[in-house]
C-alpha positions as CSV (number, residue, x, y, z in Angstrom):
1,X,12.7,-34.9,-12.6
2,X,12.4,-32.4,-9.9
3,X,8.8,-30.7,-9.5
4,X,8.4,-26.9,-9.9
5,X,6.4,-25.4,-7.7
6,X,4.3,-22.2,-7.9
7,X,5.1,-19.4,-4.9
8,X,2.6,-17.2,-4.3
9,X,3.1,-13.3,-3.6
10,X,1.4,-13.8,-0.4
11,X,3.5,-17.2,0.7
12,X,6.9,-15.4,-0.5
13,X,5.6,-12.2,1.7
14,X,5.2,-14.4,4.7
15,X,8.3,-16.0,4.5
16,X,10.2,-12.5,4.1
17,X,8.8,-11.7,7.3
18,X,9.3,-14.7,9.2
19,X,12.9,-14.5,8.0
20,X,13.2,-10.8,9.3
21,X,11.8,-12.5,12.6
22,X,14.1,-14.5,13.1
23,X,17.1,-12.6,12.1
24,X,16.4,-9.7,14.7
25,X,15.7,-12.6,17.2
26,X,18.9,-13.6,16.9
27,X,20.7,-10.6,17.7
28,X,21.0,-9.0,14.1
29,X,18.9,-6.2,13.1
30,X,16.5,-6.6,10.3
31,X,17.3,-4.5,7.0
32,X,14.3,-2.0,7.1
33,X,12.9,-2.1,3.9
34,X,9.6,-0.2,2.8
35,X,7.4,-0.5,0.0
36,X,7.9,2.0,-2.7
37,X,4.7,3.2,-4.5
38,X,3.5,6.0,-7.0
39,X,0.3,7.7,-6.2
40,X,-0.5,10.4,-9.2
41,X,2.9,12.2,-8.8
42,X,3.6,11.9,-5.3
43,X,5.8,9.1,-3.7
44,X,4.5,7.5,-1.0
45,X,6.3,4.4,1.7
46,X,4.6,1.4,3.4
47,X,5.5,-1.1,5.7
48,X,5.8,-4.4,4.2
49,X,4.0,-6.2,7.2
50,X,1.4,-3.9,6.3
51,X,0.0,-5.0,2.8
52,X,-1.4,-8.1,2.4
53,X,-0.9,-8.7,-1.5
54,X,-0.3,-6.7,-4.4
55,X,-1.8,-7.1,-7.4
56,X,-2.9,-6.1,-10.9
57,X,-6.6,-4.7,-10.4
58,X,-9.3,-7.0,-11.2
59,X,-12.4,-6.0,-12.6
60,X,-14.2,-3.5,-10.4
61,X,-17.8,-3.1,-10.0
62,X,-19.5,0.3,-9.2
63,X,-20.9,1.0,-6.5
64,X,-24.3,3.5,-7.0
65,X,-24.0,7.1,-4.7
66,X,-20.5,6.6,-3.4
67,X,-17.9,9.0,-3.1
68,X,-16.4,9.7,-6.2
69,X,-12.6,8.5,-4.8
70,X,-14.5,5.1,-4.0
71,X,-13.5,2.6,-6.9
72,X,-16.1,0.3,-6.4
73,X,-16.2,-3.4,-5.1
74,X,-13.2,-6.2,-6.2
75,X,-13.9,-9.9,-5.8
76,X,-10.4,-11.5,-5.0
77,X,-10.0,-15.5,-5.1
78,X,-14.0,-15.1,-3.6
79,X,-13.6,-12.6,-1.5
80,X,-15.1,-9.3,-1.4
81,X,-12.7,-6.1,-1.3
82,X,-13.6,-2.5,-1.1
83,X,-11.1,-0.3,-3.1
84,X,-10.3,3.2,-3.0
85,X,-9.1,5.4,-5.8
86,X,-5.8,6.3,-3.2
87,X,-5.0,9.5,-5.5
88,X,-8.3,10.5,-5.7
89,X,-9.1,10.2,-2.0
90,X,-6.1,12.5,-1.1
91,X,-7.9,15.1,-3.3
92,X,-5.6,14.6,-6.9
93,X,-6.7,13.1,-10.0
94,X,-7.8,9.7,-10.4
95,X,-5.9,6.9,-11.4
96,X,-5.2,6.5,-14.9
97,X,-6.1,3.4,-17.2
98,X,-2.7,1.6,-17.4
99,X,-0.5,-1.1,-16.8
100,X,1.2,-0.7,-14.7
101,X,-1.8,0.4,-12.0
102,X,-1.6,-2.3,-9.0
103,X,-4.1,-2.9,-6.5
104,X,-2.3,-2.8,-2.7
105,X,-4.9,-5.0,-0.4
106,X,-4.1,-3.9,3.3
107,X,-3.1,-6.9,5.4
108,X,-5.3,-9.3,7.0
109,X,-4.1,-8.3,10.6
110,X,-6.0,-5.0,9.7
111,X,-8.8,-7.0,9.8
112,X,-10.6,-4.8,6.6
113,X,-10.8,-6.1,2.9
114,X,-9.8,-2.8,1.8
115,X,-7.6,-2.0,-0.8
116,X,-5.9,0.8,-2.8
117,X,-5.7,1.5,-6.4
118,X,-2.1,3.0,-7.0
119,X,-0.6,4.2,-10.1
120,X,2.5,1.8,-9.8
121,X,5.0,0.3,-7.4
122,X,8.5,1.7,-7.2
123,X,9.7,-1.3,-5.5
124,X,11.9,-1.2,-2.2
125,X,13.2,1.5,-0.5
126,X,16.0,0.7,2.1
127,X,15.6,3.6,4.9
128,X,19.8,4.1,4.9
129,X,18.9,5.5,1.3
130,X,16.1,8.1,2.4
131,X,16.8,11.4,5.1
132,X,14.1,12.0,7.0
133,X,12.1,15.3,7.4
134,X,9.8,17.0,9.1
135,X,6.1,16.0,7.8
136,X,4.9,18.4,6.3
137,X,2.2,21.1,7.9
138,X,-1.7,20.3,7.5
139,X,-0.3,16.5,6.1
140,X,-3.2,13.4,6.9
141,X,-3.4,11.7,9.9
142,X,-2.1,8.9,8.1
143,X,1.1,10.1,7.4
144,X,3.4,8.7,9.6
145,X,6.8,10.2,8.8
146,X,8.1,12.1,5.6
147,X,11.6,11.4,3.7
148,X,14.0,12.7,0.3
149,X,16.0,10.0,-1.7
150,X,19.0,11.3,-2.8
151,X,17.3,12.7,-6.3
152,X,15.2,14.9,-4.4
153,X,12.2,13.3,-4.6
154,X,10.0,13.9,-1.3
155,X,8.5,10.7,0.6
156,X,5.7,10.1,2.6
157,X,4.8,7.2,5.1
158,X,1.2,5.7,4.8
159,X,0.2,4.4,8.5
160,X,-2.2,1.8,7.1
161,X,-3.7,1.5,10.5
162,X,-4.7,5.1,10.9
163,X,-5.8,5.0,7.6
164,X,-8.4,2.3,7.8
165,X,-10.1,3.6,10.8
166,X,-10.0,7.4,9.6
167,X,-13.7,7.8,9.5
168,X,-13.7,9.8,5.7
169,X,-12.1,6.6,4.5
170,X,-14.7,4.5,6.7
171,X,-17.9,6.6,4.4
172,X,-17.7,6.0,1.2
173,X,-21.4,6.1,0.4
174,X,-22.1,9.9,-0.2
């Protein structure tokens, strides 16, 4: 009998990239795919090589005279993440309690343990399925493009890099 083996997120993630590698080494160009996620009730896009892991929030433990965006502290497999309240740090209402809340951990090439509490994932967005348009005036630094889907909904690009060294995110102790 054949043995079943458990993939991880973070294995399968790795191999999707190393796939896309070496498909647009060899001549072919790489669907270009981009994480789909809700943040309150706006949409927002992120690079795949970007997030390290998605997950279902673990317990979070306060952190005393913090911002009130700043979630608290996350211990994942024995390591320590910080974890911003993303709604709540781009001024809208926190998070709610609910299921289907996921916890987006920023890649390790970032070289933060920093994550984001979202309100769910939308899944993939392919960018033949999204127009782009000008981002919008007074938008975050971190806002790296802007996009509609063909319902109308309006998109906008997180530049996780620009995020994690944007000194507002950088204090979170009031």
């Amino acid at each position: 009998m054949a043995r079943r083996t458990k993939i991880g997120l973070r294995e399968f993630h790795q191999e999707v990239v190393a796939k896309l590698q070496a498909l647009s080494q060899g001549g072919e160009a790489p669907p270009s795919s981009k994480l789909g996620l809700q943040v309150g009730d706006q949409y927002w896009l992120v690079e795949l090589a970007d997030v390290g892991e998605v997950i279902p929030p673990p317990e979070l433990t306060h952190v005393p005279l913090s911002q009130p965006w700043f979630a608290g502290v996350a211990n994942v497999r024995g390591n320590l993440y910080s974890v911003a309240d993303f709604s709540a740090f781009c001024g809208g209402e926190p998070v709610s309690v609910g299921t289907e809340k996921r916890l987006v951990l920023a890649h390790p090439k970032f070289m933060v343990n920093s994550g984001l509490l979202v309100s769910r994932l939308l899944g993939l967005r392919h960018a033949d399925q999204l127009q782009p348009r000008d981002i919008p005036a007074g938008a975050a630094p971190w806002v790296c493009a802007a996009y509609t889907d063909s319902e109308g909904h309006q998109w906008q690009e997180l530049n996780v890099q620009a995020l994690v060294n944007d000194q507002g995110f950088l204090q979170a102790g009031r």
